[in-house]
C-alpha positions in Angstrom: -0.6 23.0 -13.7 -3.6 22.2 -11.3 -4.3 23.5 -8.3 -6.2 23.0 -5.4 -9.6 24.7 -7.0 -9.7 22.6 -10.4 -8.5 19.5 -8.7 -11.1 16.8 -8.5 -11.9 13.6 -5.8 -13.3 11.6 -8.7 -10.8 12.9 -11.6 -8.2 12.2 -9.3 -9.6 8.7 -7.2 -11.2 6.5 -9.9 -7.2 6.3 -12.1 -6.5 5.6 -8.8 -8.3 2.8 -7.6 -7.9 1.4 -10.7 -4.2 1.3 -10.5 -4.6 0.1 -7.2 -6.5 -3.0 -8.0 -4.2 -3.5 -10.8 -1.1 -4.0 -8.5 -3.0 -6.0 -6.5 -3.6 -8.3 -9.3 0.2 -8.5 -10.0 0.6 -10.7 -6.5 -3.1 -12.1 -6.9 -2.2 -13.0 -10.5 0.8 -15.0 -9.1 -0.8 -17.1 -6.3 -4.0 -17.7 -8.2 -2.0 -19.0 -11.5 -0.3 -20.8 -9.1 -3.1 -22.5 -7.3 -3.5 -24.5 -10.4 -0.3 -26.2 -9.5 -1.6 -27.0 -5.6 -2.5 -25.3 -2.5 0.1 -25.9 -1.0 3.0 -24.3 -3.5 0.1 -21.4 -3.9 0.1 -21.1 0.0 4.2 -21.0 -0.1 4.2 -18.1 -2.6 1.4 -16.3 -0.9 3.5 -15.7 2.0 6.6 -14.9 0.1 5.0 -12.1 -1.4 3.9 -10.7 2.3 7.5 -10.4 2.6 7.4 -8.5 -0.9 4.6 -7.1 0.1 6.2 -5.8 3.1 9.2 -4.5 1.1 7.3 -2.4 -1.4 5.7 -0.5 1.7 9.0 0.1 3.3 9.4 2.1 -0.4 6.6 4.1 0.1 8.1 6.2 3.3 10.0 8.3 0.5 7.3 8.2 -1.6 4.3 9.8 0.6 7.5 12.2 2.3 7.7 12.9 -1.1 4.3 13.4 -2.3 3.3 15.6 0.7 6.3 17.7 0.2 5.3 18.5 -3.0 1.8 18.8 -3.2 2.4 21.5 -0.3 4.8 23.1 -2.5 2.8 23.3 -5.7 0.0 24.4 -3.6 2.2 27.4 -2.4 3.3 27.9 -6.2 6.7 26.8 -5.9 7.6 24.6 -8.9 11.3 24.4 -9.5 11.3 23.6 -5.4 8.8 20.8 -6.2 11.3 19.5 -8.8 14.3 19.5 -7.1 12.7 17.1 -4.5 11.5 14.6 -7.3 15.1 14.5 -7.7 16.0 13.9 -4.5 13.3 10.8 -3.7 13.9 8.8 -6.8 17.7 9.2 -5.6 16.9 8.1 -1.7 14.4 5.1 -3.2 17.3 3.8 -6.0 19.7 3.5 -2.9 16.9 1.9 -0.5 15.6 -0.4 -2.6 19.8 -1.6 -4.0 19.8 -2.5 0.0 16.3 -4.2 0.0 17.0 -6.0 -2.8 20.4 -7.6 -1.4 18.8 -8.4 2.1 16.0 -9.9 1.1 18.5 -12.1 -2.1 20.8 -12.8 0.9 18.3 -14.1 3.6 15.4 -15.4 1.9 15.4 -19.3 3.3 15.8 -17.3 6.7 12.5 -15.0 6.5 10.9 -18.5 5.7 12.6 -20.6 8.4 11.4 -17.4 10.8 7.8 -17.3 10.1 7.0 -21.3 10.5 6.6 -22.4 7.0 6.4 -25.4 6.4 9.7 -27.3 5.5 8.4 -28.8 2.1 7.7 -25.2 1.1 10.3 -23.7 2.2 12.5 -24.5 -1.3 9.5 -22.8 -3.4 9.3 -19.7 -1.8 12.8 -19.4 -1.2 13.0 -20.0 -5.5 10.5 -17.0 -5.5 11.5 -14.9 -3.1 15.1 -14.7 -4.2 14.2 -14.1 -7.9 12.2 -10.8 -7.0 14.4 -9.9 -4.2 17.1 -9.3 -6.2 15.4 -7.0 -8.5 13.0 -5.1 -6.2 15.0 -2.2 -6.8 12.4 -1.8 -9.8 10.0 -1.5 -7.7 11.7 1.3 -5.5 12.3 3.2 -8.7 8.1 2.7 -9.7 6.9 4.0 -6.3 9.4 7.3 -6.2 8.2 7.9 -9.6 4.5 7.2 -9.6 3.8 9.0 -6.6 5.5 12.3 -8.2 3.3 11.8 -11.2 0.8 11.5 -9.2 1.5 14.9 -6.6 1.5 16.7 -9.8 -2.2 15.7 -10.6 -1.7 13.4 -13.5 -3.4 9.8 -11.8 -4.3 8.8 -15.1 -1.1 7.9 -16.4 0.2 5.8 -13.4 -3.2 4.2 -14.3 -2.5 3.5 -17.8 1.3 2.3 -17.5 0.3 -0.3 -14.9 -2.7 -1.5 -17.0 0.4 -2.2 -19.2 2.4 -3.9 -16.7 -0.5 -6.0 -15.8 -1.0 -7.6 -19.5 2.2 -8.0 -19.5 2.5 -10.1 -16.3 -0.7 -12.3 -17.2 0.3 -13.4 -20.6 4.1 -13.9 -19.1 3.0 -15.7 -16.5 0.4 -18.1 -19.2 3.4 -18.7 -21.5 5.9 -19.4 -18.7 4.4 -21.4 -15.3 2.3 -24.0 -17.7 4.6 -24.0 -20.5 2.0 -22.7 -23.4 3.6 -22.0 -27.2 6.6 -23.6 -27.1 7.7 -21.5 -24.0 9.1 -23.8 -20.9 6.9 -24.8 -18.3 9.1 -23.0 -15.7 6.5 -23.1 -12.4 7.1 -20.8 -9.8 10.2 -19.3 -11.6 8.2 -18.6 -14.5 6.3 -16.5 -12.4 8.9 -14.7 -10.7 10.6 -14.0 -14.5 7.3 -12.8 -15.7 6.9 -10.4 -12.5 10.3 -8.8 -12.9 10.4 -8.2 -17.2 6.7 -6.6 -16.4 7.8 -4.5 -13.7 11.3 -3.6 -15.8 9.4 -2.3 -18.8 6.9 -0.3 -16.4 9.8 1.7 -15.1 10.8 2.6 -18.5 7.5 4.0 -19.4 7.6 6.0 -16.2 10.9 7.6 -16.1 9.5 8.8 -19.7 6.5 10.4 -18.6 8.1 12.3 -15.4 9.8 14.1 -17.8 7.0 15.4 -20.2 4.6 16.1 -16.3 6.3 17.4 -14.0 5.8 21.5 -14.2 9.4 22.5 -13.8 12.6 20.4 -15.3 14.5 18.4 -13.4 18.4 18.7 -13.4 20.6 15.9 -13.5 22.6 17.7 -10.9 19.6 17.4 -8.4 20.0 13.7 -8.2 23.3 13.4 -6.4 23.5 16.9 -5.3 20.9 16.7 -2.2 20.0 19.4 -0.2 19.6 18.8 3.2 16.7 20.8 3.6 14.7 18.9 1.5 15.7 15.9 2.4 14.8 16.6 5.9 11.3 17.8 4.4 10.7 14.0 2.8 12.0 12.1 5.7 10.1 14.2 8.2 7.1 12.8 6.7 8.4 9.8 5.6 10.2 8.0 8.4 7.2 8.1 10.7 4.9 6.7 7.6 7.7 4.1 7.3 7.3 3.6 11.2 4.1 2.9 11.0 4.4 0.8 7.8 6.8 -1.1 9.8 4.9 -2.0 12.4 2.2 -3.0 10.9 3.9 -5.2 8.4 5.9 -6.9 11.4 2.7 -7.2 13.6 1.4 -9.1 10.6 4.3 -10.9 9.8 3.9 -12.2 13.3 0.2 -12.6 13.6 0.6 -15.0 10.3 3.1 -16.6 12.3 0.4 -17.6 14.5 -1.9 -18.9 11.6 1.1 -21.0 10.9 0.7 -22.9 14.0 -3.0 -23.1 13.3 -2.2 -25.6 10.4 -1.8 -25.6 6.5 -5.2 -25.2 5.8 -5.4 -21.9 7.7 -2.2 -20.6 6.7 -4.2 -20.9 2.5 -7.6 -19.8 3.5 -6.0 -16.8 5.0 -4.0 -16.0 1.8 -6.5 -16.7 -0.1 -8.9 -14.0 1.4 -6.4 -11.9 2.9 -5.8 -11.6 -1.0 -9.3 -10.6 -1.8 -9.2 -8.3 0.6 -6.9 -6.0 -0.7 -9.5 -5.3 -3.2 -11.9 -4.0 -0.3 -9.3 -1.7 0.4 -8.8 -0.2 -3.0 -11.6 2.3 -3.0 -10.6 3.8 0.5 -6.9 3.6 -0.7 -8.0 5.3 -3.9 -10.3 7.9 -2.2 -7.3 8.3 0.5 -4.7 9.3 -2.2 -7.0 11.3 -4.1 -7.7 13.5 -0.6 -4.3 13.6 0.6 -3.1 15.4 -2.9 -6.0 17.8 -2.6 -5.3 18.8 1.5 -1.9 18.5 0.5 -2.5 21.1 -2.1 -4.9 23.1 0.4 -2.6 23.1 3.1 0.0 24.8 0.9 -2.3 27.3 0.0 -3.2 27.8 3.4 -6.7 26.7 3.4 -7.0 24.4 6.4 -10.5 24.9 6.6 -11.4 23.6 3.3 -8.9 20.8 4.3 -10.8 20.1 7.2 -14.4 19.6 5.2 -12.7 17.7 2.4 -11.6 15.0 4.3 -14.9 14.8 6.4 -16.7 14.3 3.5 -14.1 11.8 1.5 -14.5 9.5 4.5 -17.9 9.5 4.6 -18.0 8.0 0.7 -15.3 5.7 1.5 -17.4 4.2 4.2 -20.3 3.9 2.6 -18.9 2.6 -0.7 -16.6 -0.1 0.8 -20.0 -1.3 3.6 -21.8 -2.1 -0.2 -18.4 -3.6 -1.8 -17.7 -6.1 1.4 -21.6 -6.6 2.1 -21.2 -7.8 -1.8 -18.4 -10.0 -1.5 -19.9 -11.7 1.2 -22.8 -12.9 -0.4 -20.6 -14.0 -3.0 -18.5 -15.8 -0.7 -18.6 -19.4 -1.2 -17.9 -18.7 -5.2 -15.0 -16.6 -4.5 -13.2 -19.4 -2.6 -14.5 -21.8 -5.5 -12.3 -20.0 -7.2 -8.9 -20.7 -5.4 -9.3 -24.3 -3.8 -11.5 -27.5 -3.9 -10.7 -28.2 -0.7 -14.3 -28.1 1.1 -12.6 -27.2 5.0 -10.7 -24.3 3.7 -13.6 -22.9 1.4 -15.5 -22.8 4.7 -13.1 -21.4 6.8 -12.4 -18.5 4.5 -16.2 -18.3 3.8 -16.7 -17.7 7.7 -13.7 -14.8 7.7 -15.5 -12.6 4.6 -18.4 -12.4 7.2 -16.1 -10.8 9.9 -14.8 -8.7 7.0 -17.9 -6.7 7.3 -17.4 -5.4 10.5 -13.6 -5.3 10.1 -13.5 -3.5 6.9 -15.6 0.0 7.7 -12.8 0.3 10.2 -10.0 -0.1 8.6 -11.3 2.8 6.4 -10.6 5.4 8.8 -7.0 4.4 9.0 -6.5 4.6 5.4 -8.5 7.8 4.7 -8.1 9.7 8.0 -3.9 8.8 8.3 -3.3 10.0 4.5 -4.7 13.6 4.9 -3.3 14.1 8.6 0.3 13.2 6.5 -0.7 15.7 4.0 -0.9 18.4 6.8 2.3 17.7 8.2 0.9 15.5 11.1 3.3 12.6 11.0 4.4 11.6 14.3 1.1 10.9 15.9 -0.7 8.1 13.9 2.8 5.9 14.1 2.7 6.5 17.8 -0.8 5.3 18.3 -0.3 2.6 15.4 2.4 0.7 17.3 0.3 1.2 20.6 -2.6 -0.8 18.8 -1.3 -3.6 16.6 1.5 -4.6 19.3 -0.2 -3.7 22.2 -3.7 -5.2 21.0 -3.6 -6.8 17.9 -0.8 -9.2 18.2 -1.5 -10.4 21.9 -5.0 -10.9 21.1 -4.3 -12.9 17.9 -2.6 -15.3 20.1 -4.9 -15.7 23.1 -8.0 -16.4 20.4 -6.5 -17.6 17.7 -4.1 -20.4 19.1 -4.5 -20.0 22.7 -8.4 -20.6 23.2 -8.3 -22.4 19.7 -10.6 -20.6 18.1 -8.1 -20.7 15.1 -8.7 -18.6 12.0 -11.5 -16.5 13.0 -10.3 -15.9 16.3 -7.3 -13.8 14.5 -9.2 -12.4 12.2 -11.6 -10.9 15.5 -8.2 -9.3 16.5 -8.0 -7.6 13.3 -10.7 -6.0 13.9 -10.5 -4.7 17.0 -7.5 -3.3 16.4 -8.6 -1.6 13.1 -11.8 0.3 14.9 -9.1 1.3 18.0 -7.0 3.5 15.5 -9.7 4.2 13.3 -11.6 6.5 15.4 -8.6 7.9 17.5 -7.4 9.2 14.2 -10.8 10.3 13.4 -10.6 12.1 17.3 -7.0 13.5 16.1 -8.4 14.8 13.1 -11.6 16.7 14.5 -9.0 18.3 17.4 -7.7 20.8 14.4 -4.2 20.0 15.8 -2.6 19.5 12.6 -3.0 22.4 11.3 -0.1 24.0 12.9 1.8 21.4 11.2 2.3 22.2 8.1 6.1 23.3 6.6 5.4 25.4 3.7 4.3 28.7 3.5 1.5 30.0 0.6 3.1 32.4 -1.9 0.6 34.8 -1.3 -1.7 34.8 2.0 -5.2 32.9 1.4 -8.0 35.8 1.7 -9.1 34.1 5.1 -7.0 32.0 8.0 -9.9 30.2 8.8 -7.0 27.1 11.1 -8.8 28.1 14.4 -11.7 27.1 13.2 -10.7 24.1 12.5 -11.2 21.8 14.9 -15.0 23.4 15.6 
């Protein structure tokens, strides 16, 4: 089993950031096979997958409750305890995502009718939405699992099974919007059939591997049997990530309500970069996973201090490396947008957002890096706190007075972005240096580190 000496940033990060950019491609794969058909049945899927989007995220507050739990537990050298909560989060995400999947099934037209879509898009994203709704229970499953896999060390795997899924969901969605080989030309269905048989069979594979990874067995027992304790461990972390998950879904939700009322074209330049954008965040997501299992693993053990120095000098690479992948992308900019419309005013407009992207994006990093490790200590409460502060207190006011009030439109939203990106970015950085989450953490090392270096922490 690894621990917190032979784990590695790179070993771990780079199966990461793969698999991120991998699930990414399963909603970019959707809306840019789609675009084929037009911009504006591309533009109504785009936002039915923020709702998705949105979804899936709400499914990660069991999974990083989970993951912190358990790398703290390892780290202290407790295995079978470390089991018994695998248990317990695929059980809590099965349950969670059954609701999801029913809600979102049951009031799909009304997310639409909510967030300003147009009317004559409203049937195709309702068609989508519906579809993966009702099965997003998959996804539940996925992110329980993966992120156990994952606590335990073994990035590569999740790597390699969503590889899968992703070949899977390209050639399904080939053979089954346009109709190639004798298969029907099913449109937007066709991509919501191929999404959820990809993402069934990807669940299969995992449940498989759990079972040969994870360091102790897991009981059949410890799926409906919960204790308490645990459970309280997993939501402790959890329910504030979800918090903060929450309200910066909704804030977004809102803010593209806003872009709505901006007109068509802004509502598909904006998907069509927000969706490139994901893939600025992948390296920072990767390089934030990657540190949080390795404090996580630290911070069982006990040693805050080398928790402190790891995460200094992860977010330091993750700066640097996403400055070179956005500074990239925007030279790049007018091809990318080539690549998803013909339409000359939209290719400009998003054109003009990749170059605020290179002041937005540096900031953002901080948020991802900075929030995943303070997590991994045990320090939950405060980045939700200051999160809803920011994005409802900054973010979403300010979209409105530039974006639709002063008419600067598009880039007047994406200016809001920004500033609230840098605002929690370095007051995380602030809560980080303070050394104040190191009195968080809930699990106690096995055996007492050499040194308890916590008070010097924060120096």
């Amino acid at each position: 089993m690894p621990t917190w000496k032979t784990l590695s940033l790179f070993g771990l990060a780079w199966p990461i950031l793969v698999d991120s950019v991998l699930r990414m491609m399963l909603g970019t794969a959707d809306v840019f096979m789609l675009s084929r058909i037009s911009d504006g049945v591309a533009g109504a899927v785009g936002l039915a997958n923020e709702i998705i989007v949105f979804c899936i995220l709400m499914f990660g507050f069991v999974g990083i409750g989970t993951s912190v739990a358990i790398t703290q537990y390892l780290g202290a050298g407790r295995k079978k305890t470390a089991s018994r909560i695998s248990a317990h989060a695929i059980s809590l995400n099965v349950l969670f995502g059954l609701l999801v999947g029913l809600v979102l099934f049951g009031f799909s037209e009304q997310w639409m009718r909510m967030l300003n879509l147009d009317p004559g898009q409203i049937a195709i994203a309702n068609t989508y939405l519906k579809a993966i709704g009702g099965f997003i229970w998959l996804e539940a499953i996925s992110y329980a699992v993966s992120s156990i896999i994952r606590a335990n060390g073994r990035t590569r795997d999740v790597m390699f099974v969503t590889l899968g899924v992703n070949v899977l969901h390209v050639t399904g969605n080939y053979l089954l919007i346009f109709g190639h080989f004798g298969f029907p030309e099913w449109g937007v269905t066709g991509a919501a059939v191929s999404t959820i048989v990809s993402r069934a069979v990807g669940v299969a594979v995992l449940l498989i591997l759990l079972y040969r990874r994870v360091p102790s067995p897991i009981r059949l027992k410890d799926y409906v049997r919960f204790d308490k304790a645990h459970v309280k461990r997993i939501l402790g972390v959890g329910l504030p990530a979800a918090g903060e998950q929450i309200a910066w879904q909704s804030q977004y939700m809102t803010v593209m309500s806003f872009v709505n009322l901006i007109g068509a074209q802004a509502l598909s330049a904006h998907i069509y970069v927000f969706n490139v954008s994901t893939y600025f965040m992948a390296s920072s997501t990767a390089i934030g996973i990657a540190t949080e299992i390795i404090v996580g693993h630290m911070v069982g053990a006990g040693e805050k201090k080398a928790a402190y120095f790891r995460l200094m000098r992860s977010l330091r690479l993750s700066i640097a490396v996403t400055a070179v992948v956005v500074a990239v992308t925007a030279l790049f900019r007018y091809p990318i947008m080539g690549l998803f419309t013909d339409d000359p005013k939209i290719a400009a407009m998003g054109a003009g957002i990749f170059l605020i992207s290179i002041i937005l994006e540096p900031g953002r990093v901080f948020n991802i890096v900075v929030i995943n490790s303070l997590r991994a200590a045990g320090d939950a409460k405060f980045p939700v706190l200051m999160g809803v502060f920011s994005m409802w207190g900054v973010c979403v006011p300010l979209s409105y007075y530039l974006g639709v009030h002063l008419h600067w439109g598009l880039p007047g939203v994406w200016i809001a972005f920004t500033v609230d990106e840098w605002l929690r970015g370095l007051i995380m950085l602030a809560r980080w240096k303070s050394g104040v989450w190191a009195r968080k953490s809930f699990v106690q090392p096995a055996k007492p580190p050499a040194e308890q270096p916590a008070a010097a922490v924060g120096a």
